[in-house]
Backbone and ligand atoms as CSV (ligand in chain L), in Angstrom:
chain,resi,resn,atom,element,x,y,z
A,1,UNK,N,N,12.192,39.753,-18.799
A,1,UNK,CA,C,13.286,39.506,-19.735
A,1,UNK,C,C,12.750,38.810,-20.986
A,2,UNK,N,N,13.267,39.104,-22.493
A,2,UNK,CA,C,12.973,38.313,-23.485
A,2,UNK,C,C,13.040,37.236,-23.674
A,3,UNK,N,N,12.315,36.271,-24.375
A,3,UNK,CA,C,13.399,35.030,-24.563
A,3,UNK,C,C,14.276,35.286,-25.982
A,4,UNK,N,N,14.657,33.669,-26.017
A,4,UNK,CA,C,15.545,34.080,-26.889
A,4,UNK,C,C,15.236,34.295,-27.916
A,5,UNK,N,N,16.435,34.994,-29.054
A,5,UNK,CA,C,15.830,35.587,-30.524
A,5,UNK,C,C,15.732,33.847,-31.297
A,6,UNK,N,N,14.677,34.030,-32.084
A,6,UNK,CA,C,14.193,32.841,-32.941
A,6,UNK,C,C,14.173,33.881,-34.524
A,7,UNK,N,N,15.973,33.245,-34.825
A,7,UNK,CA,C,15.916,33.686,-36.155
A,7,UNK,C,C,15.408,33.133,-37.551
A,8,UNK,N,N,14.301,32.468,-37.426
A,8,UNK,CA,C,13.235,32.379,-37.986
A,8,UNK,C,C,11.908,32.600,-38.220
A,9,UNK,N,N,11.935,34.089,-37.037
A,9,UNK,CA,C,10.358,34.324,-37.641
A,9,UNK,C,C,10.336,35.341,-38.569
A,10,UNK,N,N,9.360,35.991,-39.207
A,10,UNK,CA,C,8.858,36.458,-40.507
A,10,UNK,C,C,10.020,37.394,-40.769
A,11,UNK,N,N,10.222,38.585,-39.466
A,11,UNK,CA,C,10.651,40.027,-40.342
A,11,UNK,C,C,12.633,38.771,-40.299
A,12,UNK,N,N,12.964,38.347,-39.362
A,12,UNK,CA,C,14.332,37.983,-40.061
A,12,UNK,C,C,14.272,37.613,-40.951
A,13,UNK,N,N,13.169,36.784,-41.628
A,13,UNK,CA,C,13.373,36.082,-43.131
A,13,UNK,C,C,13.465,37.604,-44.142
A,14,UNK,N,N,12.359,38.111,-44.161
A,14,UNK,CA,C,12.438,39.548,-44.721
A,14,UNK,C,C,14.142,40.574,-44.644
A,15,UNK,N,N,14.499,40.398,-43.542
A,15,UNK,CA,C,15.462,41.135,-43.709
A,15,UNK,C,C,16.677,40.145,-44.644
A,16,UNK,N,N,16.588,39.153,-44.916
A,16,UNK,CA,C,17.561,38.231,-45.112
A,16,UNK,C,C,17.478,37.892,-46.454
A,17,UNK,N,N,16.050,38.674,-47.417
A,17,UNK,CA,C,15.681,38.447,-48.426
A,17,UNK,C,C,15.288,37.332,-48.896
A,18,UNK,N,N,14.580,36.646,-47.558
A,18,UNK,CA,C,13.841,35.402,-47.848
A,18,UNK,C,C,12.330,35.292,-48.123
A,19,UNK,N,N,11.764,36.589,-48.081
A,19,UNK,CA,C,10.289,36.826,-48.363
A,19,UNK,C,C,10.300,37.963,-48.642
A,20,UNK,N,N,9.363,38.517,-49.637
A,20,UNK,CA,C,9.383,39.845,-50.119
A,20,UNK,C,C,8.774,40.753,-48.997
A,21,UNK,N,N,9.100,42.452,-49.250
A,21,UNK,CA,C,8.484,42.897,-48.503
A,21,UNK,C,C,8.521,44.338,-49.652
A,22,UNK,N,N,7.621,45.466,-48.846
A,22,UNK,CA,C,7.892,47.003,-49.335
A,22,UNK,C,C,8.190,47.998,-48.979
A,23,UNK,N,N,9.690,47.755,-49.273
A,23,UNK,CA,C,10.245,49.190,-48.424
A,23,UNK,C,C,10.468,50.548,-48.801
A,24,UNK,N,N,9.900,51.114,-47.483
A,24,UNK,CA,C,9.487,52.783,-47.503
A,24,UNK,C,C,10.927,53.071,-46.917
A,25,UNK,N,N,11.685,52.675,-46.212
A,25,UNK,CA,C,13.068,53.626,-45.646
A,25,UNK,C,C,14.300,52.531,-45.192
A,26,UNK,N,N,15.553,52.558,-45.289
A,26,UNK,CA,C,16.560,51.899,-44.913
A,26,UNK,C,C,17.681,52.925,-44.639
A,27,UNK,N,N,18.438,52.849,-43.238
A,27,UNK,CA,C,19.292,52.717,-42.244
A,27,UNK,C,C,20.464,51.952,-42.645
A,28,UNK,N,N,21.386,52.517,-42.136
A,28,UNK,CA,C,22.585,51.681,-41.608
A,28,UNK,C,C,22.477,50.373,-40.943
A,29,UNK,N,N,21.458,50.702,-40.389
A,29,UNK,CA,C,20.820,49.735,-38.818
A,29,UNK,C,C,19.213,49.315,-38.465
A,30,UNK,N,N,18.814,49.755,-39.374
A,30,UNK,CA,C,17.262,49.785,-39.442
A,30,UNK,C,C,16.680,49.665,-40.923
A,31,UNK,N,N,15.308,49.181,-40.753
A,31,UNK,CA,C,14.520,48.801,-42.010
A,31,UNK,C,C,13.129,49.019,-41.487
A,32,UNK,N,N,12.800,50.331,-42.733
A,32,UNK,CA,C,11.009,50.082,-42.963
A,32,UNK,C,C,10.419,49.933,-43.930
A,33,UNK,N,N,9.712,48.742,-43.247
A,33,UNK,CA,C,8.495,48.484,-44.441
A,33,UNK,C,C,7.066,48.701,-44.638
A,34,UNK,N,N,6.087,48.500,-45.564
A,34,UNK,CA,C,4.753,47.961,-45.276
A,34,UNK,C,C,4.382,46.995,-44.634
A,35,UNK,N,N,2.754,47.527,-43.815
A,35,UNK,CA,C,2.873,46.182,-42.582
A,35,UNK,C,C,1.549,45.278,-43.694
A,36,UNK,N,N,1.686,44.247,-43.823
A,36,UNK,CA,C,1.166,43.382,-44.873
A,36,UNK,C,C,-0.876,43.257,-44.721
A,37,UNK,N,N,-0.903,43.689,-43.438
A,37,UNK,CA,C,-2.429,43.445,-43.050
A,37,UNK,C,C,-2.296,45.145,-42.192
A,38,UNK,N,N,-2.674,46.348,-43.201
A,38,UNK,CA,C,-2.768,47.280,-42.963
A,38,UNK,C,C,-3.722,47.413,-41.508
A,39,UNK,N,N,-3.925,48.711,-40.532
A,39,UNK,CA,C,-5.029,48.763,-40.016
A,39,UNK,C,C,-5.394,50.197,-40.105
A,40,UNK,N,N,-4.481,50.720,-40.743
A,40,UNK,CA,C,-4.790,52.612,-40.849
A,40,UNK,C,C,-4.207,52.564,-42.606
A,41,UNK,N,N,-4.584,53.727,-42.869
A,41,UNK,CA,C,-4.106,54.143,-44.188
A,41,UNK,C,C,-2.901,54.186,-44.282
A,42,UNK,N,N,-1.884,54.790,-43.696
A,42,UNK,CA,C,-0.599,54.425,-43.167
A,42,UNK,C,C,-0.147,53.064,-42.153
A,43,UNK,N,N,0.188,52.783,-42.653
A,43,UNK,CA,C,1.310,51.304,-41.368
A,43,UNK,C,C,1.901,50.881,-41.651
A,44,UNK,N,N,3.017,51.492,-41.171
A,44,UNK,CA,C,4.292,50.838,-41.865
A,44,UNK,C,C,5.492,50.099,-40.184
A,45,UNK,N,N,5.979,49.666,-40.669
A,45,UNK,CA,C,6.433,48.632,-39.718
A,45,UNK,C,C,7.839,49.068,-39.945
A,46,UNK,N,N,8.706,49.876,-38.547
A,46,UNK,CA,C,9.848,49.962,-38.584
A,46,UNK,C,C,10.896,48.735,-37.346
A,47,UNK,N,N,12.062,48.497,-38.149
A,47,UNK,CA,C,13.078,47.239,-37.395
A,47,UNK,C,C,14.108,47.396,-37.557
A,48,UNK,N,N,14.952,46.595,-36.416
A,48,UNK,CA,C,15.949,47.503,-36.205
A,48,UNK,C,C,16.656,45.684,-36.790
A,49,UNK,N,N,17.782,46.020,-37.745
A,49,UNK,CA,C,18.700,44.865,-38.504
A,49,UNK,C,C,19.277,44.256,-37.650
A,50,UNK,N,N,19.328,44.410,-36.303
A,50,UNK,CA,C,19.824,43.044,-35.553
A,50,UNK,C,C,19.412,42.409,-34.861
A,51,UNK,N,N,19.417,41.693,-34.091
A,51,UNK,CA,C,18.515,40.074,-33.877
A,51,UNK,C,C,18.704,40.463,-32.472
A,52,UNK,N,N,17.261,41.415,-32.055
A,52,UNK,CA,C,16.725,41.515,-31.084
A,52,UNK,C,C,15.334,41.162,-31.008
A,53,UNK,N,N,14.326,40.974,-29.739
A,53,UNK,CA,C,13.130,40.260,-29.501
A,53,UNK,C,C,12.140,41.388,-29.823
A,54,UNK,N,N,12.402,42.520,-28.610
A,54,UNK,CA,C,11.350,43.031,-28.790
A,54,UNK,C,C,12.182,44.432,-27.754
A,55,UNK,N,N,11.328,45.662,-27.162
A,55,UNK,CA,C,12.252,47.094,-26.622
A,55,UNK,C,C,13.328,46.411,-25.602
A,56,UNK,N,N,12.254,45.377,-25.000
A,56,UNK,CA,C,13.260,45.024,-23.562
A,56,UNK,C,C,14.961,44.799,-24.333
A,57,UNK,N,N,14.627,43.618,-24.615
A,57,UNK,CA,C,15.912,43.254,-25.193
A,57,UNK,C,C,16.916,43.854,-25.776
A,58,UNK,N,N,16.234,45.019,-26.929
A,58,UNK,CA,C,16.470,46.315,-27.483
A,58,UNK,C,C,17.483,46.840,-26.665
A,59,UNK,N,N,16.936,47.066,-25.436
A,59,UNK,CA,C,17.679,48.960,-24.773
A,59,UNK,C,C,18.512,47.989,-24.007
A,60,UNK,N,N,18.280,46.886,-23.152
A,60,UNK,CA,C,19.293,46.348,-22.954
A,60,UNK,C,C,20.503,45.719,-23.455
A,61,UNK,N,N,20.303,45.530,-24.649
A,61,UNK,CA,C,22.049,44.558,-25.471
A,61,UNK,C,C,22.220,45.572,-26.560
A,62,UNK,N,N,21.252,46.694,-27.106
A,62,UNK,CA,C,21.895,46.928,-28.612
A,62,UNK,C,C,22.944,48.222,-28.145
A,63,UNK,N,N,24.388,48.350,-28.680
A,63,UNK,CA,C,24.859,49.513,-29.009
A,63,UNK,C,C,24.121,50.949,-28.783
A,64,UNK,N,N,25.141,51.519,-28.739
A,64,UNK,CA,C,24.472,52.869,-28.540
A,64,UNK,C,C,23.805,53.833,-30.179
A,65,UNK,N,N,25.068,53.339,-30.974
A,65,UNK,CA,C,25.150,53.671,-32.375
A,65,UNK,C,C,23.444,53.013,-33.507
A,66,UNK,N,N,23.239,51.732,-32.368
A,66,UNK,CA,C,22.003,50.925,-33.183
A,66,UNK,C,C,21.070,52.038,-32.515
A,67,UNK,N,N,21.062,51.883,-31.051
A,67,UNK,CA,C,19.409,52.696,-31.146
A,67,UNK,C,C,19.422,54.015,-31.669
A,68,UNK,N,N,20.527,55.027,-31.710
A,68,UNK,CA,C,20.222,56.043,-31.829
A,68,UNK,C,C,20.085,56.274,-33.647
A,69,UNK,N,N,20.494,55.342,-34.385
A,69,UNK,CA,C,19.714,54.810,-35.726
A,69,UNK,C,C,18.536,54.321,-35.681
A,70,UNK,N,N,17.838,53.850,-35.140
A,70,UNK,CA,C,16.697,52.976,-34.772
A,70,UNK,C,C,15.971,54.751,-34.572
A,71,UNK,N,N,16.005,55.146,-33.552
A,71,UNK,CA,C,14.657,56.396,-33.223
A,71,UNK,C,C,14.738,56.926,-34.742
A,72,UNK,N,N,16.742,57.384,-35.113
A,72,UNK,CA,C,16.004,58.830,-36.420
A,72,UNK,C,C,15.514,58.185,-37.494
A,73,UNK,N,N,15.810,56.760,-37.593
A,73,UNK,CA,C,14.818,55.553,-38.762
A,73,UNK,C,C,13.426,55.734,-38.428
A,74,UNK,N,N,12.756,55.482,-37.215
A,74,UNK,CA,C,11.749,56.091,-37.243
A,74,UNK,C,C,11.088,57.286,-37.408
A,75,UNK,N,N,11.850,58.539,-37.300
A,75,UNK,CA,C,11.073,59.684,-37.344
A,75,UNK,C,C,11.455,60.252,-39.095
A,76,UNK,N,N,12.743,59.438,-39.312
A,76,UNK,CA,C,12.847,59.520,-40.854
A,76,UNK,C,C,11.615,58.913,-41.626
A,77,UNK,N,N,11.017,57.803,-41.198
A,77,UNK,CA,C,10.256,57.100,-42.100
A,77,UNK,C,C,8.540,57.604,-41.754
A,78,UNK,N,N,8.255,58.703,-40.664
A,78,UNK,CA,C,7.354,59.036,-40.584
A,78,UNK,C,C,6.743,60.384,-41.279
A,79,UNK,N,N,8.450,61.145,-41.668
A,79,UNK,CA,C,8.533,62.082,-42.599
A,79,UNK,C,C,8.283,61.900,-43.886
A,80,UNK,N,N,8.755,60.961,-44.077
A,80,UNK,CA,C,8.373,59.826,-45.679
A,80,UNK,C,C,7.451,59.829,-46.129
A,81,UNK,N,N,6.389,59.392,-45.173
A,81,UNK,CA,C,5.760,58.577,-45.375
A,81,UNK,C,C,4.088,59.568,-45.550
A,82,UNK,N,N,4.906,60.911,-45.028
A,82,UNK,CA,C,3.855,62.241,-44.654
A,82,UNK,C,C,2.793,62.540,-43.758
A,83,UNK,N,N,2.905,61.583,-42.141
A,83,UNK,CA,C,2.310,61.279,-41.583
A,83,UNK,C,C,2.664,62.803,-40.621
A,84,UNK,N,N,3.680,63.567,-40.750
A,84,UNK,CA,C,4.008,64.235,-39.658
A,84,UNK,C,C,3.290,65.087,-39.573
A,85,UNK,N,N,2.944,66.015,-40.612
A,85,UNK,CA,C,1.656,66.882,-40.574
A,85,UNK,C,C,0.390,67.293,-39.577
A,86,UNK,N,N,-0.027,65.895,-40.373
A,86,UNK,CA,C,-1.264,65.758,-39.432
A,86,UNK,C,C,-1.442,64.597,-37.822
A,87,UNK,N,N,-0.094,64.106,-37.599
A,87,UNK,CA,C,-0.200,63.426,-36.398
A,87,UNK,C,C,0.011,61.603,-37.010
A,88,UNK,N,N,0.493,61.185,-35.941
A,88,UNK,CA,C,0.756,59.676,-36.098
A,88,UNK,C,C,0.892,58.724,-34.904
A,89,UNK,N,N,0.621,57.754,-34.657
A,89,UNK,CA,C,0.647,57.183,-33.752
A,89,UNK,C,C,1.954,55.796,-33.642
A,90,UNK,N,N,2.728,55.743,-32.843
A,90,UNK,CA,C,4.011,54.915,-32.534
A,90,UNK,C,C,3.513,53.874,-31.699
A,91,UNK,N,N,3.774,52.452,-32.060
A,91,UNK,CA,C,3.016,51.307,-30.817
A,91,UNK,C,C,4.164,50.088,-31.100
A,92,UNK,N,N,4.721,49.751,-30.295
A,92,UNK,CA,C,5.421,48.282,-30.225
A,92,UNK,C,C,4.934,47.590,-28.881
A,93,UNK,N,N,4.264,46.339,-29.500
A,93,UNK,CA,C,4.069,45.595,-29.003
A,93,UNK,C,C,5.492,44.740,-28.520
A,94,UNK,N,N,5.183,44.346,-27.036
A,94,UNK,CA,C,6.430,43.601,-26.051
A,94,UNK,C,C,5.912,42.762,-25.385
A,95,UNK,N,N,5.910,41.730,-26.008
A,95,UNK,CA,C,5.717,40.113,-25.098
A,95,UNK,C,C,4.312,39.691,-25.158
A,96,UNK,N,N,4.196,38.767,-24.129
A,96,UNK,CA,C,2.837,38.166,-24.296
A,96,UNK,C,C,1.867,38.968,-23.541
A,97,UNK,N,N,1.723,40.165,-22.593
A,97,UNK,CA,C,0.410,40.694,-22.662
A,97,UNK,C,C,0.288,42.008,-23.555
A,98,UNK,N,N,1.100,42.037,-24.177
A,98,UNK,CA,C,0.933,43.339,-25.679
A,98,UNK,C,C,0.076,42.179,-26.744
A,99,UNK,N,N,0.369,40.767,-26.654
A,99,UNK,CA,C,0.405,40.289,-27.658
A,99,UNK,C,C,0.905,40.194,-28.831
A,100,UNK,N,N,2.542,40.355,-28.712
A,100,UNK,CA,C,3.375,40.593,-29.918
A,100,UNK,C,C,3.250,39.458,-30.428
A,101,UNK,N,N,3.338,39.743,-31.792
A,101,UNK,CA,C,3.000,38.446,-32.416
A,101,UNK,C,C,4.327,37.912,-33.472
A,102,UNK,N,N,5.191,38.725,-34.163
A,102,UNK,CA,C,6.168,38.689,-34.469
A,102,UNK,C,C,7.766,38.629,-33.600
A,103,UNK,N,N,8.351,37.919,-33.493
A,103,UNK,CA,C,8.957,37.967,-31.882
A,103,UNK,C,C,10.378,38.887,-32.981
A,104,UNK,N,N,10.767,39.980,-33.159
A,104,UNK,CA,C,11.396,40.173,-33.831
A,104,UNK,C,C,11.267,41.976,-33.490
A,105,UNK,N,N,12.106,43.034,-32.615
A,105,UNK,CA,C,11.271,44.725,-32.365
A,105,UNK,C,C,10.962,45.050,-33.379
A,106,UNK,N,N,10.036,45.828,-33.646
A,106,UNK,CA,C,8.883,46.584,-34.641
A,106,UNK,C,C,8.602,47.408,-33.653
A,107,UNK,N,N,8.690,48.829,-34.463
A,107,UNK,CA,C,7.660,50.009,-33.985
A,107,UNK,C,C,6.701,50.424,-34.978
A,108,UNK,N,N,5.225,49.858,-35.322
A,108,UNK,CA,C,4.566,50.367,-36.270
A,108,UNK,C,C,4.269,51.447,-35.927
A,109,UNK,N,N,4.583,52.390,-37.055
A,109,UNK,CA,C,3.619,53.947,-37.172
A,109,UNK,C,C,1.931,53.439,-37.764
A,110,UNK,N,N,1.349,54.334,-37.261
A,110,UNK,CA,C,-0.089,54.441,-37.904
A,110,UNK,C,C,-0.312,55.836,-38.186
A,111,UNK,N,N,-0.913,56.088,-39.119
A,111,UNK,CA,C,-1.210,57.581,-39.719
A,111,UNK,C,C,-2.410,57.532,-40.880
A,112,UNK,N,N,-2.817,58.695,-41.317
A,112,UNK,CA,C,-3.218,58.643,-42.452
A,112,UNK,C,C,-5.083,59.007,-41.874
A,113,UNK,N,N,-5.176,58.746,-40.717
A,113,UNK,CA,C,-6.301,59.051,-40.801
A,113,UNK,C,C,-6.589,59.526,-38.628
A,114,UNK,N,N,-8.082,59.681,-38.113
A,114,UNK,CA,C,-8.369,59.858,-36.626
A,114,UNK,C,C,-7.999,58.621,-36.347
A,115,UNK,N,N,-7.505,58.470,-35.194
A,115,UNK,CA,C,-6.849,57.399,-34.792
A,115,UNK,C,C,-7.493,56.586,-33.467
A,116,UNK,N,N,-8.344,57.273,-32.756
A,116,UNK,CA,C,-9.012,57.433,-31.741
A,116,UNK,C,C,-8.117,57.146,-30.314
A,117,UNK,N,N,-9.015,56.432,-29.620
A,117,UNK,CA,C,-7.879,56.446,-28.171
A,117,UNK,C,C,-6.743,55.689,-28.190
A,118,UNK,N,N,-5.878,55.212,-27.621
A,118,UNK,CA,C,-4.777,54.645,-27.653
A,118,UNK,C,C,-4.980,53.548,-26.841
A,119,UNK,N,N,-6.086,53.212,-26.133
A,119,UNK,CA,C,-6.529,51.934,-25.424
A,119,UNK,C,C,-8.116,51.866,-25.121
A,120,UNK,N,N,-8.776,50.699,-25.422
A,120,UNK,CA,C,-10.085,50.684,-24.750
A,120,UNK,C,C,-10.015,50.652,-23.751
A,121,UNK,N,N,-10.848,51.391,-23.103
A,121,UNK,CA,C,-11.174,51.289,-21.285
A,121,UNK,C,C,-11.996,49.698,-20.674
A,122,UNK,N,N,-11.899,49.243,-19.546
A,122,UNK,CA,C,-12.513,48.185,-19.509
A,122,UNK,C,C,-13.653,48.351,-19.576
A,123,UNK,N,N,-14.904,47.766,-20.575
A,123,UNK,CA,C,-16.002,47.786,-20.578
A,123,UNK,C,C,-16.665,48.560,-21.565
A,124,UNK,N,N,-15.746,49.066,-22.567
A,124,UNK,CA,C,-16.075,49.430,-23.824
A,124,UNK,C,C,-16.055,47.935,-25.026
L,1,LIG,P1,P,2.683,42.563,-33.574
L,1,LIG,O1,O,1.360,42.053,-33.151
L,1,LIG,O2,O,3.789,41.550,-33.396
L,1,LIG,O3,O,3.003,43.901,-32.979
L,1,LIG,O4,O,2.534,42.893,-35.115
L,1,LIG,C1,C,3.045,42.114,-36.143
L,1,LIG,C2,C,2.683,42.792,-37.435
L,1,LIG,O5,O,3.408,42.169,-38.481
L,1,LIG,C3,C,1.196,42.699,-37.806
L,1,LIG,O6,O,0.654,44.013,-37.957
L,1,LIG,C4,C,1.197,41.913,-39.121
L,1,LIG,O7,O,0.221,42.369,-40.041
L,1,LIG,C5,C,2.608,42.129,-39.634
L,1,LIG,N1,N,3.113,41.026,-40.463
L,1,LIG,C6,C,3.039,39.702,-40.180
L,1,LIG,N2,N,3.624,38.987,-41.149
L,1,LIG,C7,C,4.088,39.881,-42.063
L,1,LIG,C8,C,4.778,39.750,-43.299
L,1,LIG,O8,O,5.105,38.652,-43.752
L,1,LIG,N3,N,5.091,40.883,-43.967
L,1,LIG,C9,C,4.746,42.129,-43.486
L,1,LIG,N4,N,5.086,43.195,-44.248
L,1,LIG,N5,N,4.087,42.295,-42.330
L,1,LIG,C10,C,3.754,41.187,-41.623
């Protein structure tokens, strides 16, 4: 289970227009932006406008109307963004062994370039 939402970390200030950000797509219910410490040529950081933690919390309390804004925000902003073409990669980090670091759901896309595996194996 999540804990609770701490409406003070980064992306609520952002959504609240308390820190700048750069947005590639906006929702009814969702917001994407640039993720500030790129790691692909593409990364953009999609969120869903209400004060959830992270998926758990997500699929359990939000509306039906939020998530099903939330996925086409994402596949809207991957069209955008021209990642669909050639392939893109979807990752949200959930809790402390993802190492989420923003306690706030994010699904970053990555695109723009080979992406390689989707996890190191142990001992690479
Ligand atoms: P997490 O590890 O929680 O999945 O990823 C958090 C992401 O948020 C990181 O990729 C980090 O670069 C991004 N980030 C942290 N602070 C800010 C900020 O103030 N603005 C933006 N645009 N991205 C941020």
């Amino acid at each position: 289970m999540a804990a609770a939402y701490d409406s003070n970390n980064i992306f609520a200030k952002i959504l609240r227009g308390e820190i700048p950000s750069k947005k590639v797509h906006e929702s009814a219910h969702s917001l994407a932006f640039l993720d500030i410490n790129p790691l692909a040529p593409v990364h953009v950081l999609v969120i869903p406008k209400g004060a959830y933690v992270d998926f758990d919390d997500f699929s359990a309390r939000a509306p039906d109307a939020e998530i099903a804004d939330y996925v086409k925000a994402i596949g809207d902003t991957a069209r955008k963004v021209g990642v669909d073409a050639d392939g893109y990669r979807l990752l949200s980090n959930c809790g402390a062994n993802a190492n989420q670091e923003v306690p706030h759901l994010h699904v970053h896309i990555f695109g723009g370039r080979m992406l390689g595996r989707m996890l190191k194996r142990d001992g690479e």
